[in-house]
C-alpha positions in Angstrom: -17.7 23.4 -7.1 -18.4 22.4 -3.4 -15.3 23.1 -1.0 -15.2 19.8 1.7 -16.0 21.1 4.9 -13.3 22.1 6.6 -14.2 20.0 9.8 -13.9 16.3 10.6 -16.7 14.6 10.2 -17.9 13.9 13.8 -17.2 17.2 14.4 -19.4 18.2 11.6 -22.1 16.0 13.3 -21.7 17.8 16.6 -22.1 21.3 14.4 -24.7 20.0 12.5 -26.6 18.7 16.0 -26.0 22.3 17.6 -27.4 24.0 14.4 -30.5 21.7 14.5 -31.5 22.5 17.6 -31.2 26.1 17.2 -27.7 26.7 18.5 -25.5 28.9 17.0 -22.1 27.7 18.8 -19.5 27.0 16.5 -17.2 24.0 16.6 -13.3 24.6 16.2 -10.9 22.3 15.0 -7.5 22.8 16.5 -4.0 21.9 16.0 -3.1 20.5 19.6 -5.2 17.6 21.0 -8.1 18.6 23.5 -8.5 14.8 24.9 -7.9 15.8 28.3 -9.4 18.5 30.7 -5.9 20.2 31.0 -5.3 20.0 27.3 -8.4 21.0 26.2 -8.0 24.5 28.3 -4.2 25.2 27.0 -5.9 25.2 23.6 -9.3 27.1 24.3 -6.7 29.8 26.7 -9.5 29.5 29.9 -9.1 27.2 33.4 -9.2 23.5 33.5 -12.8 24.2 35.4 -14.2 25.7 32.7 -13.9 22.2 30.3 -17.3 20.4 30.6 -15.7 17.0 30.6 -18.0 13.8 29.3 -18.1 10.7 31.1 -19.7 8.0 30.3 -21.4 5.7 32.7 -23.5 2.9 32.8 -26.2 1.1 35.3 -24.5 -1.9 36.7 -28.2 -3.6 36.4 -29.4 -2.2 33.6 -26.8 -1.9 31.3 -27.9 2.0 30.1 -25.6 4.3 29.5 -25.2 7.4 31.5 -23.9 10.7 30.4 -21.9 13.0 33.4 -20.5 16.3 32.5 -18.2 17.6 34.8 -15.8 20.7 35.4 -12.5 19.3 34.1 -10.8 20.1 37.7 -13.4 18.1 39.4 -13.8 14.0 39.9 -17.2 12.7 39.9 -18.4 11.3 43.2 -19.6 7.7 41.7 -21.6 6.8 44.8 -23.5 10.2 44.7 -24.4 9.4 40.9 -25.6 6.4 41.7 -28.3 7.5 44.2 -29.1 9.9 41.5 -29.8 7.1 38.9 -31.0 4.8 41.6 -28.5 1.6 40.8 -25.0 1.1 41.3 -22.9 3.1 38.5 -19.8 0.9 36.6 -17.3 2.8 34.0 -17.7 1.2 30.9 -14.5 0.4 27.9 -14.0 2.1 24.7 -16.5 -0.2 22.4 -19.5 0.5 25.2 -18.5 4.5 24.9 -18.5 4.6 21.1 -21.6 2.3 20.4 -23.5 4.6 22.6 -22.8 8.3 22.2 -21.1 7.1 18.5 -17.9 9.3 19.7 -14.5 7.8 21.0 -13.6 8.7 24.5 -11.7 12.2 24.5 -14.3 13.7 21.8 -17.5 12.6 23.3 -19.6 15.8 23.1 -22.7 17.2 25.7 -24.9 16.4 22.3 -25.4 15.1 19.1 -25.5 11.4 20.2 -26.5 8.4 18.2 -29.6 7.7 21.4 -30.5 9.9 24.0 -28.7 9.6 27.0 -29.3 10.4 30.3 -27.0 13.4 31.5 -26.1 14.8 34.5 -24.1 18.2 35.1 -22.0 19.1 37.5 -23.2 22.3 39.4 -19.7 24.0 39.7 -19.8 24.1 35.8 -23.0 26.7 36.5 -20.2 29.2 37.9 -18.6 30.1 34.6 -19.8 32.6 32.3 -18.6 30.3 29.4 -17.4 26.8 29.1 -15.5 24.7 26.7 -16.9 21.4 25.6 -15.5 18.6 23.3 -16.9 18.6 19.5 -17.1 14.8 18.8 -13.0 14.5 17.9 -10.1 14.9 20.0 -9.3 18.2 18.5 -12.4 19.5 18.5 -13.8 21.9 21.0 -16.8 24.4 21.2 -17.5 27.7 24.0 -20.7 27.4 24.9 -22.5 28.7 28.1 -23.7 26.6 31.4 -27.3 28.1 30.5 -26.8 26.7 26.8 -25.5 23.1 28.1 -28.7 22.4 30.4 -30.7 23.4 27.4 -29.0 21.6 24.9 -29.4 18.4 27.0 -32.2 18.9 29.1 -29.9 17.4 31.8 -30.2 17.2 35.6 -28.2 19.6 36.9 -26.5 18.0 40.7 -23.7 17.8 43.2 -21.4 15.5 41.4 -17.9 16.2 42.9 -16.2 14.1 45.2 -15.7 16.0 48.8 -12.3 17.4 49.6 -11.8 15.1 52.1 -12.8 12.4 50.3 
């Protein structure tokens, strides 16, 4: 008899995304909610920097969506972003988040998206040894390393956070 798998299923889709592409990271369910930076690292036991936070953008012009991951301490310097993408950035609702990664905000994961999105890290995040990222559900979380998030999303790695004095 087949057991159900014991994870939700778009966290199973994130697990099933890593293990396609060759990842072996594996995808925790837990009890407390990981929607938030700070949340997520009182679960996973590491620093709120150490959460690779997605965001969801999209070009003012042309309507694409954008993928940022960010430290979860940091705050994404939108004007910097959208030199990057070369158009002016706009934070999109909900319904634009889910019809375009297929995850609701607080689970969207670095991978495993319903289209390929464009994605941009955060640099600071390449100062860890390991990360946390969310798993598709607001439970679910995965450790992965900064080397292992560039790979799995062949994103462009920049100077996203907003300056101090900002």
């Amino acid at each position: 008899m087949q057991h159900p798998s014991p994870l939700k299923p778009s966290a199973q889709r994130v697990q099933d995304a890593l293990h396609a592409r060759g990842f072996t990271n594996q995808v925790i369910e837990l009890p407390d909610s990981t929607r938030t930076a700070a949340e997520a690292a009182a679960a996973a036991g590491c620093t709120v920097g150490q959460i690779a936070k997605s965001l969801v953008f999209a070009g003012r012009t042309s309507g694409r969506a954008l993928l940022v991951i960010a430290s979860g301490s940091n705050r994404v310097d939108e004007k910097r972003l959208a030199v990057l993408v070369g158009e002016k950035i706009t934070r999109p609702n909900a319904d634009f988040v889910r019809e375009q990664t297929g995850f609701v905000i607080g689970g969207v994961p670095p991978i495993g998206h319903t289209q390929a999105l464009r994605t941009f890290i955060d640099e600071d995040l390449l100062g860890y040894d390991e990360i946390w990222a969310a798993a598709g559900h607001p439970n679910a979380i995965f450790r992965l390393t900064p080397a292992e998030l560039v790979a799995m999303t062949n994103g462009v790695v920049a100077a996203l956070n907003v300056a101090p004095d900002a």
